[in-house]
PDB file with one MODEL, atoms N, CA, C and O in Angstrom:
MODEL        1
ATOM      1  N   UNK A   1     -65.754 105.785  67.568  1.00  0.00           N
ATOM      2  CA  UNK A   1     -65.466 104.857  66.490  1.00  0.00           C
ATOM      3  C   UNK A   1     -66.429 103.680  66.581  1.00  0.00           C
ATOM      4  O   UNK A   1     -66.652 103.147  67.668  1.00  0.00           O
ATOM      5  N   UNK A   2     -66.961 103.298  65.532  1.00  0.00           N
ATOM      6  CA  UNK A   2     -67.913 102.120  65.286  1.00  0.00           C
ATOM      7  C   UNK A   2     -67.123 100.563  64.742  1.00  0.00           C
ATOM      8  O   UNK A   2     -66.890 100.222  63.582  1.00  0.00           O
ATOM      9  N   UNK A   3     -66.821  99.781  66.077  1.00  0.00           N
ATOM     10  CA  UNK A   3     -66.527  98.342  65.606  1.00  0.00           C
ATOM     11  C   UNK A   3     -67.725  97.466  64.522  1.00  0.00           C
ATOM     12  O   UNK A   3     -68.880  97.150  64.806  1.00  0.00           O
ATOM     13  N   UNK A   4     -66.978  97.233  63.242  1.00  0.00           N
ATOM     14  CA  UNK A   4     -68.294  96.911  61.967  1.00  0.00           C
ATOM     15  C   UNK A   4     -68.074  95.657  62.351  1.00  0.00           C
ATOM     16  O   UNK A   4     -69.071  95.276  62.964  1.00  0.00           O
ATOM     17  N   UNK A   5     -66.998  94.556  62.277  1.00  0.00           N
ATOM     18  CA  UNK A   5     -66.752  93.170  62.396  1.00  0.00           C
ATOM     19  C   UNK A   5     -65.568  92.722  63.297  1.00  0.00           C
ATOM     20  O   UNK A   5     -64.574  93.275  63.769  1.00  0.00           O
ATOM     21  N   UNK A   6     -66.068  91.578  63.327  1.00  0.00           N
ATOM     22  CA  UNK A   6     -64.970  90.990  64.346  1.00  0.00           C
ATOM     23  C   UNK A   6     -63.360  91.079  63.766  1.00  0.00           C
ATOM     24  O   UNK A   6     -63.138  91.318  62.579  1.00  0.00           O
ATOM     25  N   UNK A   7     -62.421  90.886  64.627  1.00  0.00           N
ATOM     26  CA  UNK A   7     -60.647  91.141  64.003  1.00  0.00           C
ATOM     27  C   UNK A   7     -59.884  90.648  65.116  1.00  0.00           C
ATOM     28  O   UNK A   7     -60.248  90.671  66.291  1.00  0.00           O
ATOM     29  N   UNK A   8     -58.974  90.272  64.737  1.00  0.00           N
ATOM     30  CA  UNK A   8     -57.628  90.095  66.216  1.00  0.00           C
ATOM     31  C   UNK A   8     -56.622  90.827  65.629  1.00  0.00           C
ATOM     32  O   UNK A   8     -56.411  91.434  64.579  1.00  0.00           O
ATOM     33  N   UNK A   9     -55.918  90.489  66.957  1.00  0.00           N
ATOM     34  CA  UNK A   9     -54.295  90.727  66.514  1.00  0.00           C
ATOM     35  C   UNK A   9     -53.892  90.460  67.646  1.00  0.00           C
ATOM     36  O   UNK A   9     -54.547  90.384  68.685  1.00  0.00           O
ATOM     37  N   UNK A  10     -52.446  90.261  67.425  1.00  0.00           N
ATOM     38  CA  UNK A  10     -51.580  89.232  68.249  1.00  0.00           C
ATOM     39  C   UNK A  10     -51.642  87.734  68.385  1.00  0.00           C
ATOM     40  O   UNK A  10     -52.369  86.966  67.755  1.00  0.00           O
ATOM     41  N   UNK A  11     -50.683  87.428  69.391  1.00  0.00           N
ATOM     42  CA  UNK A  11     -50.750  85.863  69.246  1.00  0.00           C
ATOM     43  C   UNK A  11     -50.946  85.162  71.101  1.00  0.00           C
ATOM     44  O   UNK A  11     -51.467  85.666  72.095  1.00  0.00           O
ATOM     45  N   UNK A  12     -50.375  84.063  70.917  1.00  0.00           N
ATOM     46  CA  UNK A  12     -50.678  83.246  72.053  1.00  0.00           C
ATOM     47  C   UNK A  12     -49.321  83.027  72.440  1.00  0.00           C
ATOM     48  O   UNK A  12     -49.344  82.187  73.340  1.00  0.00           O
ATOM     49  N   UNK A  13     -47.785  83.489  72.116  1.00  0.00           N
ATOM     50  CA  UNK A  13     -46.761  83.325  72.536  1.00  0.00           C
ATOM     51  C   UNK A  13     -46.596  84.206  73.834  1.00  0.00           C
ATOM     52  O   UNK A  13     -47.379  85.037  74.295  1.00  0.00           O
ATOM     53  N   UNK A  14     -45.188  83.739  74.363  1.00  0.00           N
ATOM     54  CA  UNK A  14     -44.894  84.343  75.446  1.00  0.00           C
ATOM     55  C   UNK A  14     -44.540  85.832  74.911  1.00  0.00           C
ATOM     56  O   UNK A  14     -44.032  86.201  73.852  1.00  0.00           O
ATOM     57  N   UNK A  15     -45.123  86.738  76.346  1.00  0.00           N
ATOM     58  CA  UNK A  15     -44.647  87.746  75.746  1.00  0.00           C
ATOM     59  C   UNK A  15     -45.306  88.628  75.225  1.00  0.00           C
ATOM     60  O   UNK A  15     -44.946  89.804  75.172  1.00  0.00           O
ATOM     61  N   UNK A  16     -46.584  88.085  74.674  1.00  0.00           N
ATOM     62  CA  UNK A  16     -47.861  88.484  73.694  1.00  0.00           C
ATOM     63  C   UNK A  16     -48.843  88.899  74.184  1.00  0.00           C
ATOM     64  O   UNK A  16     -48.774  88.915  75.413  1.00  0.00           O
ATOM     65  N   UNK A  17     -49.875  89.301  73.724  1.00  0.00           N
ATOM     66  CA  UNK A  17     -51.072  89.080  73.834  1.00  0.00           C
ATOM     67  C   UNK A  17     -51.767  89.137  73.017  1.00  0.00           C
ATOM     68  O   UNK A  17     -51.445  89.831  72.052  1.00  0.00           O
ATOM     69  N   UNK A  18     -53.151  88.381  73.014  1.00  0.00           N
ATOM     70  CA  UNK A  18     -54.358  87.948  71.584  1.00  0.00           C
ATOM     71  C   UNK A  18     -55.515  88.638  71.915  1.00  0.00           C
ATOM     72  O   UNK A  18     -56.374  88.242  72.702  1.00  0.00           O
ATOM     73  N   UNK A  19     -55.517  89.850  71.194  1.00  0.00           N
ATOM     74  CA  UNK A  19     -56.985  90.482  71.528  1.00  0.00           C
ATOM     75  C   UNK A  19     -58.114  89.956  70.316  1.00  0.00           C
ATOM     76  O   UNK A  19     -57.787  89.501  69.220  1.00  0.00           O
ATOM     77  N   UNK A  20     -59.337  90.119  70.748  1.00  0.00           N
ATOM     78  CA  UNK A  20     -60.549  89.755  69.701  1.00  0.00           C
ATOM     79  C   UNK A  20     -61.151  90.710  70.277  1.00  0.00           C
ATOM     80  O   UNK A  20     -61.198  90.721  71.507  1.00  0.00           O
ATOM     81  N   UNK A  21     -61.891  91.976  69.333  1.00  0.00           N
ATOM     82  CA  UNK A  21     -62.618  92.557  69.126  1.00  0.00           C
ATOM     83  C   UNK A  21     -63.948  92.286  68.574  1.00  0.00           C
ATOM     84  O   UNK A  21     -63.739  91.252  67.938  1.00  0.00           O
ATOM     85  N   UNK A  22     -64.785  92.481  68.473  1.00  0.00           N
ATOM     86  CA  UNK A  22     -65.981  92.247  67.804  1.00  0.00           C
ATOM     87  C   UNK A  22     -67.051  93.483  68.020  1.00  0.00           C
ATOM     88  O   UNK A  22     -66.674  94.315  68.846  1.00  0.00           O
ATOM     89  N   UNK A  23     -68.332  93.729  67.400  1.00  0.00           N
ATOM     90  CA  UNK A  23     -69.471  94.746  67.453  1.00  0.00           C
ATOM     91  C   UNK A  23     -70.090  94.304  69.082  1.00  0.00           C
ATOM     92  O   UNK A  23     -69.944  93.216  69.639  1.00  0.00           O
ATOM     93  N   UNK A  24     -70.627  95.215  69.472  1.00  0.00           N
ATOM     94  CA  UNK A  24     -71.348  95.442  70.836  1.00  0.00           C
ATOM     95  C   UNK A  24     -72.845  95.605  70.564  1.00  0.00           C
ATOM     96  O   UNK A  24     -73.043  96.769  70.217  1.00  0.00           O
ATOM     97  N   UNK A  25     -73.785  95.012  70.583  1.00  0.00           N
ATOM     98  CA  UNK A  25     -74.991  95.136  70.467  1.00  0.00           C
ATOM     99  C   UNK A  25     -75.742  96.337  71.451  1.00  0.00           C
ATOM    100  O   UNK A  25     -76.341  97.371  71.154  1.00  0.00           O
ATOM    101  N   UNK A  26     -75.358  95.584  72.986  1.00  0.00           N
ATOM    102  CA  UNK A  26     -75.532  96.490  74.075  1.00  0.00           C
ATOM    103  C   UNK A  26     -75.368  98.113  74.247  1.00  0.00           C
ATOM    104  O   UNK A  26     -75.985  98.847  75.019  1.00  0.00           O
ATOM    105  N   UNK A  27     -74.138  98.522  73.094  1.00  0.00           N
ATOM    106  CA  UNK A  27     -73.496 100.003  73.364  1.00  0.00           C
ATOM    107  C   UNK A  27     -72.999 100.119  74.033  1.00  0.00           C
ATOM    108  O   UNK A  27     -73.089 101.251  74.509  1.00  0.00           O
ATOM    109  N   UNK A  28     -71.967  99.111  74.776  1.00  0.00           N
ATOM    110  CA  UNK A  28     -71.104  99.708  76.177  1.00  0.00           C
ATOM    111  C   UNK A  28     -69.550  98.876  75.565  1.00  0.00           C
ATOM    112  O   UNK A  28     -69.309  98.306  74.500  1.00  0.00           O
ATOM    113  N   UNK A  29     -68.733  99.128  76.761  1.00  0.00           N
ATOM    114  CA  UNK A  29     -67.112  98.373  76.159  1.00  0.00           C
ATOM    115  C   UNK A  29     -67.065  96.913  77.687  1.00  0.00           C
ATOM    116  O   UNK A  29     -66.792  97.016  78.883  1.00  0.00           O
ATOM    117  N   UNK A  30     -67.450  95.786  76.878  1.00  0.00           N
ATOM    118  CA  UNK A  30     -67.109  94.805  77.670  1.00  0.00           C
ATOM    119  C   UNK A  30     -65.751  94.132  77.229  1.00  0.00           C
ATOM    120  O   UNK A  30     -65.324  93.668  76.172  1.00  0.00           O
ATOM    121  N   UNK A  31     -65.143  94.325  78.823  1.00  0.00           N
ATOM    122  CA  UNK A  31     -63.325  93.437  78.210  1.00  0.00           C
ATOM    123  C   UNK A  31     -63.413  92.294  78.980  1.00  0.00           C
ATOM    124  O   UNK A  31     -63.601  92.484  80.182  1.00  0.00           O
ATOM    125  N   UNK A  32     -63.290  90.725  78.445  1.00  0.00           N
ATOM    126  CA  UNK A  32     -62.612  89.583  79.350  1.00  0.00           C
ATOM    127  C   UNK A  32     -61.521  89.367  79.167  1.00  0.00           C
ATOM    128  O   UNK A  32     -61.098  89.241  78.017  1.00  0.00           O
ATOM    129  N   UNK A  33     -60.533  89.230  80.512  1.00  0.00           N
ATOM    130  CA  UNK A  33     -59.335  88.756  80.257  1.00  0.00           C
ATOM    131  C   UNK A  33     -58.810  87.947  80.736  1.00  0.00           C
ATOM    132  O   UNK A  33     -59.141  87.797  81.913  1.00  0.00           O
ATOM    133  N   UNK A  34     -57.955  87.166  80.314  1.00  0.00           N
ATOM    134  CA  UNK A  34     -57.394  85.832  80.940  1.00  0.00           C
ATOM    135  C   UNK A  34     -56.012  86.344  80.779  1.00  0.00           C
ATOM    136  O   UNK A  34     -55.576  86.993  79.828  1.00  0.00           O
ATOM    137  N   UNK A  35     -55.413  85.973  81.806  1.00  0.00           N
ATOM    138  CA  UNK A  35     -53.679  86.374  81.870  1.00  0.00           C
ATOM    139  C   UNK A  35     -53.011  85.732  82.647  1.00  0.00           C
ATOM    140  O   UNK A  35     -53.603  85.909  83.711  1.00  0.00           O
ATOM    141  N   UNK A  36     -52.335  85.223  82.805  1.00  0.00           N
ATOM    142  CA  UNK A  36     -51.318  84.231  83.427  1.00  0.00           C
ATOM    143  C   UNK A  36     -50.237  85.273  84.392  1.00  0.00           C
ATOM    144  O   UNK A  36     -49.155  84.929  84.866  1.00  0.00           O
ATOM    145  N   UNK A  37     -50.709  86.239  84.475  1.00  0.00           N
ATOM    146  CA  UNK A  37     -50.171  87.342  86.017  1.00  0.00           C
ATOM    147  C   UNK A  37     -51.283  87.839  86.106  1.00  0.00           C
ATOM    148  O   UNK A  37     -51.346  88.899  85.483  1.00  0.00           O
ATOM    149  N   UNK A  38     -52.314  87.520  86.666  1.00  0.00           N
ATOM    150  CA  UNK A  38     -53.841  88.317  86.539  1.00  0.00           C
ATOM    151  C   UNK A  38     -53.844  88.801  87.524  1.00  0.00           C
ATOM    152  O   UNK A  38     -54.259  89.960  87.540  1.00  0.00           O
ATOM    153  N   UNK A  39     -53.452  88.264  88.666  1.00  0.00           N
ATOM    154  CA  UNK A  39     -53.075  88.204  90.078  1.00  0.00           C
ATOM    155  C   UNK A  39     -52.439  89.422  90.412  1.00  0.00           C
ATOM    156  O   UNK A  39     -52.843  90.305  91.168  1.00  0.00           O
ATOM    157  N   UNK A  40     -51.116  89.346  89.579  1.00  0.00           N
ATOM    158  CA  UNK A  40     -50.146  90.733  89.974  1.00  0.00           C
ATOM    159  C   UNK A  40     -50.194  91.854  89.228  1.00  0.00           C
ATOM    160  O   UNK A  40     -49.663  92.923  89.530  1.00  0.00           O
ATOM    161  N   UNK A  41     -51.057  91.542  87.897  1.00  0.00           N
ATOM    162  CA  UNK A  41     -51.050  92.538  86.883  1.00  0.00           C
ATOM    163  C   UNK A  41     -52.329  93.042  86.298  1.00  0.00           C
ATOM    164  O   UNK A  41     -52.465  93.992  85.526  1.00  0.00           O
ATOM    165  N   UNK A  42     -53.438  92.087  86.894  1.00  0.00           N
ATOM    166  CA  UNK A  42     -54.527  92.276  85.765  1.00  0.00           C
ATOM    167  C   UNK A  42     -55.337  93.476  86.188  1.00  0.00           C
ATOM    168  O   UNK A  42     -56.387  93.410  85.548  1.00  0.00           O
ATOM    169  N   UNK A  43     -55.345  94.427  86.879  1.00  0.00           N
ATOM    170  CA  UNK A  43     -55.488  95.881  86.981  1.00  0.00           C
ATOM    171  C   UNK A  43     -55.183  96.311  86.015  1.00  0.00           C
ATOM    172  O   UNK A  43     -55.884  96.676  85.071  1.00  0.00           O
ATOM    173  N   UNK A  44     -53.478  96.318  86.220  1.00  0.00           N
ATOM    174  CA  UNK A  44     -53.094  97.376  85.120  1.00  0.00           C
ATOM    175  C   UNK A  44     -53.196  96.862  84.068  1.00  0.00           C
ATOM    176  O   UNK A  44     -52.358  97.534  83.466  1.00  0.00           O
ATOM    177  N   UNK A  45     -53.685  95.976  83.135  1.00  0.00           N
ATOM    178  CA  UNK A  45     -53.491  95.543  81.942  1.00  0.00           C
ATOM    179  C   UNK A  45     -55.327  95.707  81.664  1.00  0.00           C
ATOM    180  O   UNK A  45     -55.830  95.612  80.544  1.00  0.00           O
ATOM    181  N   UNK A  46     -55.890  95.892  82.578  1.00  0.00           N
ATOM    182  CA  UNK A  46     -57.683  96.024  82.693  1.00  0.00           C
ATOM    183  C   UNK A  46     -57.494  97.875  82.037  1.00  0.00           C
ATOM    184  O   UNK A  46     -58.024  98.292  81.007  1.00  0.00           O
ATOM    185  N   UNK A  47     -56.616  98.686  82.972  1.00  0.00           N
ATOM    186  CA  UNK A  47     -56.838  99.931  82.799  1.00  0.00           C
ATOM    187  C   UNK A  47     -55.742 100.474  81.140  1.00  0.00           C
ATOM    188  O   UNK A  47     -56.106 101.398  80.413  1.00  0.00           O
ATOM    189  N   UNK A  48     -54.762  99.843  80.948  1.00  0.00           N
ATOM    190  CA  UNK A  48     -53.996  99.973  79.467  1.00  0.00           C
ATOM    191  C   UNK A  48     -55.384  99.703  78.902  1.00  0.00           C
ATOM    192  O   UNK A  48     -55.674 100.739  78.305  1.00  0.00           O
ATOM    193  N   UNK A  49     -56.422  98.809  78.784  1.00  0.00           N
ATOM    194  CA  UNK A  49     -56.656  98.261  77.519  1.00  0.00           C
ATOM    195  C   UNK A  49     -57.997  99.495  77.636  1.00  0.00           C
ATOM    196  O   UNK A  49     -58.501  99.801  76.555  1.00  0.00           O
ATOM    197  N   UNK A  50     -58.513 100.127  78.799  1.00  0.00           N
ATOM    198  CA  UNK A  50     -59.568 100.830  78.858  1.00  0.00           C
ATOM    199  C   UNK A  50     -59.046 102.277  78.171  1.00  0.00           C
ATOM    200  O   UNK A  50     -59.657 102.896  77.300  1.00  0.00           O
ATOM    201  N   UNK A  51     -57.840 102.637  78.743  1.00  0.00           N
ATOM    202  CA  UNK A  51     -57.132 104.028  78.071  1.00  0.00           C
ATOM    203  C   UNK A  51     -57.120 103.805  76.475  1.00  0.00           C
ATOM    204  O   UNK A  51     -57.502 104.682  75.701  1.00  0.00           O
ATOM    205  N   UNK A  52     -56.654 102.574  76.066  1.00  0.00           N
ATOM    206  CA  UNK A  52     -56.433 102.679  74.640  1.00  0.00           C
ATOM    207  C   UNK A  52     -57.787 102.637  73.967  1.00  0.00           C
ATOM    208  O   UNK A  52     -57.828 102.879  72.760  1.00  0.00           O
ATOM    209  N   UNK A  53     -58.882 102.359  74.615  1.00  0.00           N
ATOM    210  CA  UNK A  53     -60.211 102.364  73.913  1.00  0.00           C
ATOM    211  C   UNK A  53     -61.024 103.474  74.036  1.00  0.00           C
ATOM    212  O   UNK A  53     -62.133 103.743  73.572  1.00  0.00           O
ATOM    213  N   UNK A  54     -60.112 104.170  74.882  1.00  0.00           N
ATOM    214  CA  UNK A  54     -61.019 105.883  75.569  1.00  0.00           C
ATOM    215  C   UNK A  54     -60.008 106.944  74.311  1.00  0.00           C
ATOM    216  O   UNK A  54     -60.593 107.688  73.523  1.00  0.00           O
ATOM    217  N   UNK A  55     -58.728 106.836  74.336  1.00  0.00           N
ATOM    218  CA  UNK A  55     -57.999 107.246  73.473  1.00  0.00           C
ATOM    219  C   UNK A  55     -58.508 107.319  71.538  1.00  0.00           C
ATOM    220  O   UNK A  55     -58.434 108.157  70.639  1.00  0.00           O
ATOM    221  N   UNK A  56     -59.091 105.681  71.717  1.00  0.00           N
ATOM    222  CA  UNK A  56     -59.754 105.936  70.210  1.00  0.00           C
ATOM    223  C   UNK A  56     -60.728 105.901  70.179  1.00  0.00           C
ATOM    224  O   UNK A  56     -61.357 105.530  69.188  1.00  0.00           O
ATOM    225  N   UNK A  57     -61.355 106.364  71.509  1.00  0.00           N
ATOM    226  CA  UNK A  57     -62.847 106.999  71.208  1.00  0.00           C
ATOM    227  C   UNK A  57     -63.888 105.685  70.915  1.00  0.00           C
ATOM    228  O   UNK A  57     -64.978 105.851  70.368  1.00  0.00           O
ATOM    229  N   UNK A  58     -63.407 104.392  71.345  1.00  0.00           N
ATOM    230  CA  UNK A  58     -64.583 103.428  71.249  1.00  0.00           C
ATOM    231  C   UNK A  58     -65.307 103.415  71.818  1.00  0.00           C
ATOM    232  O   UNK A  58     -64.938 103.140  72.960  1.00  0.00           O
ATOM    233  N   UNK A  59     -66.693 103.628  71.711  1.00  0.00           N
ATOM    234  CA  UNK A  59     -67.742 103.687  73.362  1.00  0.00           C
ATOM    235  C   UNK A  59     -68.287 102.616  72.881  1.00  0.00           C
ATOM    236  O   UNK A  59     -69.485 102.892  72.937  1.00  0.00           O
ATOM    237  N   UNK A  60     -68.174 101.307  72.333  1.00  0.00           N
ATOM    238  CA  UNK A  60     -69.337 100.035  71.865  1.00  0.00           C
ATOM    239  C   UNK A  60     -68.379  98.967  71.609  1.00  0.00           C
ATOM    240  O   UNK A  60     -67.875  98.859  70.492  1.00  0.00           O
ATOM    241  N   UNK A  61     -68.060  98.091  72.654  1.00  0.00           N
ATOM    242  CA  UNK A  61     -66.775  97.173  71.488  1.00  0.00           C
ATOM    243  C   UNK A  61     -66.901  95.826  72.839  1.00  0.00           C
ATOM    244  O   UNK A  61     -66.765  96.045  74.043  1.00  0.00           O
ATOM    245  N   UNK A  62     -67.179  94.530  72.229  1.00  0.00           N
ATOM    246  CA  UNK A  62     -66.951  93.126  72.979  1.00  0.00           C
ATOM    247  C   UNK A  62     -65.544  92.887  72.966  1.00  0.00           C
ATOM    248  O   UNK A  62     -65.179  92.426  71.885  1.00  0.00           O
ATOM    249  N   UNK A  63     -64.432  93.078  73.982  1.00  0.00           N
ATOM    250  CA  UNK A  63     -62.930  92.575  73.153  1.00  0.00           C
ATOM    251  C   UNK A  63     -62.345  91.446  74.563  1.00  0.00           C
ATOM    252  O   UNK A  63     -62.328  91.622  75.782  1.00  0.00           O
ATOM    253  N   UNK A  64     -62.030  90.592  73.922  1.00  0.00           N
ATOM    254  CA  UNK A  64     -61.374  89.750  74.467  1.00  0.00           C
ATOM    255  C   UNK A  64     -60.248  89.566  74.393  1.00  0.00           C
ATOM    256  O   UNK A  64     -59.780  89.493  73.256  1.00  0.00           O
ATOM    257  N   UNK A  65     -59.189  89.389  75.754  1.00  0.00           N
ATOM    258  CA  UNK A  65     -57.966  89.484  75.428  1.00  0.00           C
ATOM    259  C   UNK A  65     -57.274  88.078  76.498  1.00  0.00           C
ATOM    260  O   UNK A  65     -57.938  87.472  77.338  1.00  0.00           O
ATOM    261  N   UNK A  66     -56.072  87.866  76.227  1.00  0.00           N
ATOM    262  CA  UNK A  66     -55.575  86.514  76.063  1.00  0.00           C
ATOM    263  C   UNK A  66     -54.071  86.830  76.820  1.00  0.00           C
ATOM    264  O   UNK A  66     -53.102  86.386  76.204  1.00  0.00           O
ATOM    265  N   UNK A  67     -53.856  87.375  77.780  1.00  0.00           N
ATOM    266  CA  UNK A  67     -52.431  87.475  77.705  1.00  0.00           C
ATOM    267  C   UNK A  67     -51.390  86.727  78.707  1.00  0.00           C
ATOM    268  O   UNK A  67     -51.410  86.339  79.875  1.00  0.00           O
ATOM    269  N   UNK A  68     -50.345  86.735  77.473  1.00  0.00           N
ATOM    270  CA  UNK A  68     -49.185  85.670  78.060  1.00  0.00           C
ATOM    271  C   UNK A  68     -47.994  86.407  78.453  1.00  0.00           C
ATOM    272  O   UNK A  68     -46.843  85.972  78.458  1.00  0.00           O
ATOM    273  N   UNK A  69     -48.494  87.867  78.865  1.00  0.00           N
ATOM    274  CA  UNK A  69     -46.976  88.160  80.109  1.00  0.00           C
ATOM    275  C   UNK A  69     -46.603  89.191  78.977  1.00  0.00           C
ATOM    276  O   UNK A  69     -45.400  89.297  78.740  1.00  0.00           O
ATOM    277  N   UNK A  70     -47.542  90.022  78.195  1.00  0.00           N
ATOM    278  CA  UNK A  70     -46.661  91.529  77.263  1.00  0.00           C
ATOM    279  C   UNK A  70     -46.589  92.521  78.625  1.00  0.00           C
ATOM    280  O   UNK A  70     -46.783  92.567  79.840  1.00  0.00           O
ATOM    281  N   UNK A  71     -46.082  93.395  77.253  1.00  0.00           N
ATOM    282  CA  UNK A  71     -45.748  94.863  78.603  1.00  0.00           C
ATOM    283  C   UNK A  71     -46.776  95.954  77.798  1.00  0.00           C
ATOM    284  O   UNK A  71     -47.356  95.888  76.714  1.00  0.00           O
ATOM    285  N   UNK A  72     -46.735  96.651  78.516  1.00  0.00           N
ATOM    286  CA  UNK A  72     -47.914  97.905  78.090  1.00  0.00           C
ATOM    287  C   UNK A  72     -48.071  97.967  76.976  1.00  0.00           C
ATOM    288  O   UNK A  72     -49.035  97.583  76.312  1.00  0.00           O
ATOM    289  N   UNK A  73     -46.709  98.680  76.519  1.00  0.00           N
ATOM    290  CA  UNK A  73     -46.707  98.703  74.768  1.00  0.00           C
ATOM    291  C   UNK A  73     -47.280  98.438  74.028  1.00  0.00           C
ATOM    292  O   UNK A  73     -47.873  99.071  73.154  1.00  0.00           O
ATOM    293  N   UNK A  74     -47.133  96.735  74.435  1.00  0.00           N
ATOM    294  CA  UNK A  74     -47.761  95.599  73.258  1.00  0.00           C
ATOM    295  C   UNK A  74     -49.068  95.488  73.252  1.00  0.00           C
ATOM    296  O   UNK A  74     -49.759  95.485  72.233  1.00  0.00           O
ATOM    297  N   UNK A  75     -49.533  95.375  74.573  1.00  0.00           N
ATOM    298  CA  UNK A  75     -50.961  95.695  74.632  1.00  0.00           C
ATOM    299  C   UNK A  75     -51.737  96.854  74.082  1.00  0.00           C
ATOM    300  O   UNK A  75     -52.860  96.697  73.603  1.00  0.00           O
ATOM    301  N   UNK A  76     -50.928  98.423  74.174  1.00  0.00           N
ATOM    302  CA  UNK A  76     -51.629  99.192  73.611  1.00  0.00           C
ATOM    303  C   UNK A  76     -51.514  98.543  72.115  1.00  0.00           C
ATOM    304  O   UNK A  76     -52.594  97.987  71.917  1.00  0.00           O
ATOM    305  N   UNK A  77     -51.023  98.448  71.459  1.00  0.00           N
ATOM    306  CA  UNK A  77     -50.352  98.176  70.254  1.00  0.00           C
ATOM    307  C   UNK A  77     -51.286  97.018  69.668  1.00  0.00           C
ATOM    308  O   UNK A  77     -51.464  97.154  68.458  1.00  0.00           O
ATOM    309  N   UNK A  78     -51.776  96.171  70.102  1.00  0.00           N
ATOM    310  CA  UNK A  78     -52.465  94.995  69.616  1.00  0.00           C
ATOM    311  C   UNK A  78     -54.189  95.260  69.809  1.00  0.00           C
ATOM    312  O   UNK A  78     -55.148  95.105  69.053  1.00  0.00           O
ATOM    313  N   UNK A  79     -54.084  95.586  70.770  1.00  0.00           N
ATOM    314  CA  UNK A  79     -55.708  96.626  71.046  1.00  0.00           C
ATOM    315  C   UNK A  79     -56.268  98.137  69.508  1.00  0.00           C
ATOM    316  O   UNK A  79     -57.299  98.420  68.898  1.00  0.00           O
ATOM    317  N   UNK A  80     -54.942  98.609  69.549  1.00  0.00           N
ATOM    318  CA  UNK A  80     -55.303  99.900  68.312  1.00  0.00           C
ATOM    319  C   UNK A  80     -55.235  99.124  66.842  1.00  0.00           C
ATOM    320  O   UNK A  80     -55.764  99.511  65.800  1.00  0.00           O
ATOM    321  N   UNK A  81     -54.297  97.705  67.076  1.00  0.00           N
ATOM    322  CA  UNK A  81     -54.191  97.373  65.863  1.00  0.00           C
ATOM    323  C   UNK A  81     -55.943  96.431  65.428  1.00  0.00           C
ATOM    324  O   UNK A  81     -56.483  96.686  64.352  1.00  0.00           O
ATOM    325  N   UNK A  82     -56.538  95.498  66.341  1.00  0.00           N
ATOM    326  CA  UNK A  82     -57.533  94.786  66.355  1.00  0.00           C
ATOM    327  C   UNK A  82     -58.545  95.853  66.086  1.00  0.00           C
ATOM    328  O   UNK A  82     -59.222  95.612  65.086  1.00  0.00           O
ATOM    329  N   UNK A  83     -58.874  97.125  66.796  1.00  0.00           N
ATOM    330  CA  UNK A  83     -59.500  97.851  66.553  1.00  0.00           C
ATOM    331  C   UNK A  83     -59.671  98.419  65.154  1.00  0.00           C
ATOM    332  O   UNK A  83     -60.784  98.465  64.629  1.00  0.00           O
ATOM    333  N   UNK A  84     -58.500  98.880  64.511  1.00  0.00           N
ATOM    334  CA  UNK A  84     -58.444  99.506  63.477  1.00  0.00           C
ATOM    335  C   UNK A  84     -58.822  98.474  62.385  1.00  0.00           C
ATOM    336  O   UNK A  84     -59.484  98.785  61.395  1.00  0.00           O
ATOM    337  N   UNK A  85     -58.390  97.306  62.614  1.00  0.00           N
ATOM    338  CA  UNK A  85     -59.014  96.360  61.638  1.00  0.00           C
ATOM    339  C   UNK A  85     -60.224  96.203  61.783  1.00  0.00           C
ATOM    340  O   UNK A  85     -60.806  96.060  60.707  1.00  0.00           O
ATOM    341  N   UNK A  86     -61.003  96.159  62.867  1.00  0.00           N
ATOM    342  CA  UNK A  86     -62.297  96.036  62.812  1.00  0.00           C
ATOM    343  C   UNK A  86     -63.260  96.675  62.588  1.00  0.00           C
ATOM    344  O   UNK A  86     -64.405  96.308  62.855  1.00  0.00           O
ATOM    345  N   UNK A  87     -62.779  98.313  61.776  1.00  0.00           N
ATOM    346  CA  UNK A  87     -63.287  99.034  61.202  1.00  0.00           C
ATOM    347  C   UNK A  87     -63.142  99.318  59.944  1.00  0.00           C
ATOM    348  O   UNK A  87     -64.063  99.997  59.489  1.00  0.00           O
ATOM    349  N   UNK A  88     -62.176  98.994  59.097  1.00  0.00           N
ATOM    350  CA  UNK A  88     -62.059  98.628  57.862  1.00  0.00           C
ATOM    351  C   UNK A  88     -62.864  97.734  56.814  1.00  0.00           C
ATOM    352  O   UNK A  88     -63.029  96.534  57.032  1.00  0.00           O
ATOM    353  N   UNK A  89     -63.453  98.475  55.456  1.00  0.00           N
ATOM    354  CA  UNK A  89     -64.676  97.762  55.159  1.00  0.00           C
ATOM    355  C   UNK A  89     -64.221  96.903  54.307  1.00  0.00           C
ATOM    356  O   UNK A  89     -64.980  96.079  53.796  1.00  0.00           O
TER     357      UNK A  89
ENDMDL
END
């Protein structure tokens, strides 16, 4: 799948998380994340967000993510949703 423009989804509440997607110049998938359990969680919330981008087949995508303590779910869920918007023309 080809990221055309930048998109989010989600928010900054507890509970949440705020991904930003954008185009990759480079061709590879760079993720930064900031998380307030990074410590106890940010593995697994490194490897959710890599499955959900291997799952939709992104091999090119800058996404930044923001999270304030979601559970898998939400993360897959806000990742497919940012994505899918950011392919919509």
């Amino acid at each position: 799948m080809k990221i055309s423009k930048v998109a989010k989804a989600g928010t900054l509440e507890s509970n949440d998380v705020f991904i930003m997607v954008s185009p990759n110049e480079d061709n590879t998938v760079d993720i930064k994340l900031e998380s307030i359990v990074m410590k106890q969680f940010g593995e697994q919330i490194l490897k959710v967000i890599e499955e959900t981008l291997k799952d939709l087949k992104v091999e090119s995508v800058s996404l930044k993510a923001q999270d304030k303590g979601a559970l898998d779910y939400t993360i897959r869920a806000r990742v497919e949703t940012a994505i899918k918007r950011a392919m919509e023309s």
